[in-house]
N, C-alpha and C positions, 0 to 999 in steps of 0.2 A: 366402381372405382377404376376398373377399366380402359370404359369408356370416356371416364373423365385423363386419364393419363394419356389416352388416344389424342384426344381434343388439344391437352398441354404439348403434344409433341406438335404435332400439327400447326399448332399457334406459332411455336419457338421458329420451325423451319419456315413460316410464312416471314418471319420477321429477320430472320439471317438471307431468304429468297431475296428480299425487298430488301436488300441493306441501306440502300442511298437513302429512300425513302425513312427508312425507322431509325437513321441516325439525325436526319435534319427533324423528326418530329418528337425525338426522344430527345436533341439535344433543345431542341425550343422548350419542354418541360420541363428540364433538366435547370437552365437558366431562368425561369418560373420559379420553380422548388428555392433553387441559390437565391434569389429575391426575398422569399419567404420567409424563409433561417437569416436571412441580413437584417431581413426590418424587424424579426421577433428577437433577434439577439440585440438588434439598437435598443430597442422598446425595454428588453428585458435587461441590460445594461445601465439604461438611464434608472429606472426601479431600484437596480440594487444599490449602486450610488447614491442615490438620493435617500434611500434608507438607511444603507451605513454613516451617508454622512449627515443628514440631516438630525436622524436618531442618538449621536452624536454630538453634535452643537447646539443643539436648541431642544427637544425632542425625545422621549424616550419611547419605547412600542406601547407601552398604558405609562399614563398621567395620572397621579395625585394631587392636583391643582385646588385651586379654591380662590374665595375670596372674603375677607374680613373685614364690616362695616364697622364704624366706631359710630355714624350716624348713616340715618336712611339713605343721604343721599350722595356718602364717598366711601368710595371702595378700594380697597387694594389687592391686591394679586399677592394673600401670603395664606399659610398654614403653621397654623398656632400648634404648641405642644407637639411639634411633628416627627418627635421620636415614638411618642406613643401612638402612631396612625401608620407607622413606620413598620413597629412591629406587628402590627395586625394584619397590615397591606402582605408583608412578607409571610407570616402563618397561614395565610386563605391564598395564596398566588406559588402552587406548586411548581407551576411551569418556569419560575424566575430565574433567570441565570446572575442578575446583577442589581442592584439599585444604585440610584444617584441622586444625590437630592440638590438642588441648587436653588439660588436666588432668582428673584426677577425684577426686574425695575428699569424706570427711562428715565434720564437725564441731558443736561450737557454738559459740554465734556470742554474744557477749557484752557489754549496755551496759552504764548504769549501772542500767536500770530492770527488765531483763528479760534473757530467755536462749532461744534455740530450737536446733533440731539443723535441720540442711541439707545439703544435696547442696552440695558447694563445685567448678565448675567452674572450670579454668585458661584464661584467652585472653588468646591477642594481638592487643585489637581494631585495629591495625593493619595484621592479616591475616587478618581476619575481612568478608569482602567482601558481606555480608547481614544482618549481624547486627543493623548497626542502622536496619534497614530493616523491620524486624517489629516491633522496640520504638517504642513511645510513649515518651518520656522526662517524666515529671511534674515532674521539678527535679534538678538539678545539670547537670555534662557528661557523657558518655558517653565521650568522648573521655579523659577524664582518665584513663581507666582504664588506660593506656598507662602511667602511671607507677606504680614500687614501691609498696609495700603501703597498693595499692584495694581496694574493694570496690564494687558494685550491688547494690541491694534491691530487692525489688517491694513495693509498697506497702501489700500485707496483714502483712507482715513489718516493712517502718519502723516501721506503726502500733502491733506490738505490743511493737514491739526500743523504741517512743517518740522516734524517730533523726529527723533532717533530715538533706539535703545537707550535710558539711563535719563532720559529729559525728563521734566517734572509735569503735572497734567493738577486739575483744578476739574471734580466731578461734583455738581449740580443738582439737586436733586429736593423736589417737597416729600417729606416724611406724609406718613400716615395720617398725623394731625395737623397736615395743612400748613406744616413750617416751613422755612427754607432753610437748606440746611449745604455745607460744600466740605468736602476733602480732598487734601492734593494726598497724589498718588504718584509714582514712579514707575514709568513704561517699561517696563522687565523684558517684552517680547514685541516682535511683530511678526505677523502670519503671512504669507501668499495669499491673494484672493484666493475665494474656495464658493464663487457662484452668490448668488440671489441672498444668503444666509450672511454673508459677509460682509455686505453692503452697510446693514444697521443694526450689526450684534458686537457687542465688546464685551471682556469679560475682565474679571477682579478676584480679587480673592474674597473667598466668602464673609473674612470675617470686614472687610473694605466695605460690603456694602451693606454688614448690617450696620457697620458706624455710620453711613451717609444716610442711611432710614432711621436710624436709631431703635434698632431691634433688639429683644433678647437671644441669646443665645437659641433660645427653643424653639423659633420661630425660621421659616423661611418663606421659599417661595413655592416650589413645586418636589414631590418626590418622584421620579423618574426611573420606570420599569422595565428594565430589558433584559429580554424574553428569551428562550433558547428558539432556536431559529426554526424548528421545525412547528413553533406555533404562532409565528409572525402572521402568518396568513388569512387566520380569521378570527379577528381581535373582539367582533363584536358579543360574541357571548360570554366572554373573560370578562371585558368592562361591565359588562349587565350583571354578571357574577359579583364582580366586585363593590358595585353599587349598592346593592343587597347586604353584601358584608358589610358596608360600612355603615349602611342605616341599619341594621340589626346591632352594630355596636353603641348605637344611640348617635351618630354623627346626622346633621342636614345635609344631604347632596343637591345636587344642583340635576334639573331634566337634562336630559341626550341634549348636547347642541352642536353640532359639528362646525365647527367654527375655533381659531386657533382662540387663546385665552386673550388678547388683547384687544382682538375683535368682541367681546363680551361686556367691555368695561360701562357703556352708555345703557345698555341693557340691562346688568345687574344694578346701576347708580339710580334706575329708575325705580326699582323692587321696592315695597314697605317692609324693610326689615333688616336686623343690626346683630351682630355677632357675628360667628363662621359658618360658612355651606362650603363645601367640598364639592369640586367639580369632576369626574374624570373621562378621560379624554384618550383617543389615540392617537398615533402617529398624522394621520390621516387628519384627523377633526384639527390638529395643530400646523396641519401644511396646506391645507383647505385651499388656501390661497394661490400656492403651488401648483396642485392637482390637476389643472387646468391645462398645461405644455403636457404631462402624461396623457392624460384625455385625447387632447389632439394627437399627440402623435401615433395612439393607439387606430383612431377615428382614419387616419390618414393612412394606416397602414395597412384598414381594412378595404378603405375603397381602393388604394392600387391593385390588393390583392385579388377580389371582384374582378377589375378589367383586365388583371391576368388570367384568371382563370377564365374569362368569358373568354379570352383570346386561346385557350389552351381549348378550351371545349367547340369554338368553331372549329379550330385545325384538325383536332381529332375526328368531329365529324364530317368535316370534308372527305379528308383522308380515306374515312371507311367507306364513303360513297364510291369515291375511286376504285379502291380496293374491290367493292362489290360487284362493280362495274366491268372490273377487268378479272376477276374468278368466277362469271356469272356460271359459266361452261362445267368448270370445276363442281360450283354449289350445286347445278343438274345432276351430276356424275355422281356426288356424295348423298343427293337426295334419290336417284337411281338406286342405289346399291342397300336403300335399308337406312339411310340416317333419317331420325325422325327432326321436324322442325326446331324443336327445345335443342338438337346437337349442335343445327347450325347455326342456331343463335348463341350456342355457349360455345362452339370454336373463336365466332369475333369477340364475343366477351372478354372471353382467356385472351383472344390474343391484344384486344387493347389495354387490357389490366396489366400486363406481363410487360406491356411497351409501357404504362404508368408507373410499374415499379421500377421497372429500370432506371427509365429516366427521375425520376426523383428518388433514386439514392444514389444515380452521379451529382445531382444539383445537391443533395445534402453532403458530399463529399465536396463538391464545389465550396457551396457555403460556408461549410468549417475551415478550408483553408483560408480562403480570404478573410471570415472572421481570424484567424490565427497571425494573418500578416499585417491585417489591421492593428491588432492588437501591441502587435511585437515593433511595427512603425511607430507606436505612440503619437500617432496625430496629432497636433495642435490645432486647440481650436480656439477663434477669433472671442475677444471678450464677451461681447452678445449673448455670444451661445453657449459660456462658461456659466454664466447668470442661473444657468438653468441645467446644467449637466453638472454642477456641484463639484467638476473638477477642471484641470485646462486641458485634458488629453481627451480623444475620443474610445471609450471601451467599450466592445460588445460584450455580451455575454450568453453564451451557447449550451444552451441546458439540454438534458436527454430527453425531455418531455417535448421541447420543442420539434427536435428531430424526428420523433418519431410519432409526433401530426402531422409534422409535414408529410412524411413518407404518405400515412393511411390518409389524408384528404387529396394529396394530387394521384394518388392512386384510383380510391375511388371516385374522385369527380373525373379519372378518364374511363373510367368502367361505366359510370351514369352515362357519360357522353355517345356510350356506345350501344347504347342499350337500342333507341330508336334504330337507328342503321343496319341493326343485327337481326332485331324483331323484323323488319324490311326485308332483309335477306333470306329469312325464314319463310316466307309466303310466298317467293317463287316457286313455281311448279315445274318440275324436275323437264316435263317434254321442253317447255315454250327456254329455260333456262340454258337446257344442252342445244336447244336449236339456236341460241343466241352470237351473234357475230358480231367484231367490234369490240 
């Protein structure tokens, strides 16, 4: 123990010796690290956005979905008697914080200026306990939607339907058996875009769109699970749990498919077979489509971090070259007096470890500020990239897990860096060492 607190002192004074040096290569880690914590707090930013709000709007963390044929070859996207799959879902899903059950359905949507096709969602914003807490509301109530035949827009949609709050709308839509079937409805709300979700999703009141399907009451479209947050994480054994539960209840489920539920519809229209199968799904299997800008930008944030760190671990081992170079005299002197090879390979260890800690936990200080000023600026960001960040401002988000990778990888990857250079310095022979000049 000693000799190892020998070695840490030794280290510290080589690195206060050298100060020019261990601040230009502790501050180059240092701005590494801050890189690091930026791109895992963008990454980890866009994640939680995207699952508060998508989880939200479309989406719950487990699915109750399904599909009920009335003949082999047309399907619709609902769940029959779905208070009684309701209560089963909620007795076998301990971890459940909430349910929500809503409609599903596509129509058009019809003024007097214009016409679009949409995703028509059913809710009860009365028992909807988030929903409008992700929307911005531009004009009308939100609230209103509580009553028969409402509708919300998002405002790339008013602009081109030409609608205000309070104007009358004409929804479109083939029922189940193949009818045509329409209701006007009264725009109660319009939302702020809110990204890629916005684009083709409108929503009604639940009872609005069982009268355009001509539904019973019992019936809807999906029951929507959300989960306490500390089991968001690893949904696939809950869904396989749950699957189990609902075929031990006598229900048909439908195989694993990761795929959102509308992406499904030509594939189950093909199946031999009529009545209901129950699908369930998670977050993930219903943003499938999404997934892909997270991907990349994970993918993108590994190869900077790569050519950073290959840049950190050249400099480092330059550096100790130098270093050995210019304490050859020294290493003689310490291997003179009794240190054995293993000390002087663990004095540069310590002391490049010791310059790795440092410097990345100024760049994780680094990094948190600027995440914090980022944050507090509220960025604005260009439509594009609202598409896909679920909001218009840019937020990072800066976890303690992240921090304290970062810290232990640019730590140890400057202690691996130094391992060669040290091993090196170790197999000088104390005569040819202390004879050494230069």
């Amino acid at each position: 123990m000693s000799g190892l607190m020998l070695d840490m002192r030794i280290a510290i004074m080589n690195l206060i010796e050298h100060g020019r040096r261990t601040f230009f290569l502790g501050g180059a880690i240092a701005v590494v690290t801050a890189l690091f914590v930026l791109l895992s707090a963008l990454s980890a930013g866009i994640q939680s956005t995207l699952i508060s709000t998508a989880t939200t709007l479309s989406t719950g963390h487990l699915n109750v979905g399904g599909f009920f044929k009335i003949t082999a070859g047309q399907a619709a996207p609902l769940v029959s008697d779905y208070p009684k799959v309701r209560a089963l879902v909620e007795k076998s899903v301990p971890e459940l914080d909430f349910v929500v059950v809503r409609g599903r359905g596509w129509g058009k949507i019809v003024s007097d200026k214009a016409s679009i096709q949409a995703g028509i969602g059913g809710i009860d914003i009365t028992h909807e306990p988030r929903f409008k807490s992700v929307l911005k509301i531009a004009s009308g109530n939100i609230d209103d939607l509580a009553q028969p035949n409402t509708i919300m827009l998002f405002e790339a949609q008013a602009k081109k339907l030409d609608l205000r709050a309070g104007d009358a709308v004409t929804l479109s839509a083939q029922t189940t058996r193949g009818v045509a079937n329409t209701v006007d409805a009264r725009v109660v709300a319009i939302a702020s875009e809110i990204g890629l979700l916005s684009q083709f999703n409108t929503f009604v009141s639940a009872d609005t769109l069982r009268t355009l399907y001509q539904l019973n009451p019992s019936t809807s479209g999906v029951i929507q699970l959300h989960l306490e947050e500390r089991y968001i994480r690893d949904l696939a054994p809950l869904a396989a749990r749950l699957r189990t539960t609902l075929e031990k209840a006598g229900y048909r489920v439908m195989e694993p498919d990761p795929r959102a539920f509308w992406a499904k519809f030509q594939t189950v229209a093909r199946e031999d077979w009529t009545g209901q199968k129950l699908d369930v799904t998670t977050w993930e299997d219903e943003l499938s489509f999404m997934m892909w800008t997270m991907n990349a930008l994970q993918g993108l944030s590994v190869l900077l971090m790569v050519i950073l760190i290959g840049i950190v671990v050249t400099g480092i081992m330059n550096t100790l070259w130098i270093a050995i170079r210019e304490r050859t005299r020294e290493i003689g002197a310490l291997r003179a007096i009794g240190m054995q090879r293993v000390g002087v390979a663990r004095m540069f260890l310590i002391e490049a470890s010791l310059l790795g800690l440092i410097g990345a936990s100024a760049g994780v200080g680094l990094g948190a500020l600027v995440t914090a000023l980022i944050n507090a600026a509220e960025i604005h960001v260009p439509l594009t990239i609202q598409l896909f960040l679920m909001r218009d401002t840019l937020v990072l988000a800066l976890e303690l897990a992240t921090v304290l990778k970062a810290v232990a990888l640019i730590t140890a990857v400057t202690g691996a860096a130094a391992i060669y250079p040290s091993l090196r310095a170790a197999r000088l022979k104390p005569v040819d060492a202390m004879a050494h000049f230069g």
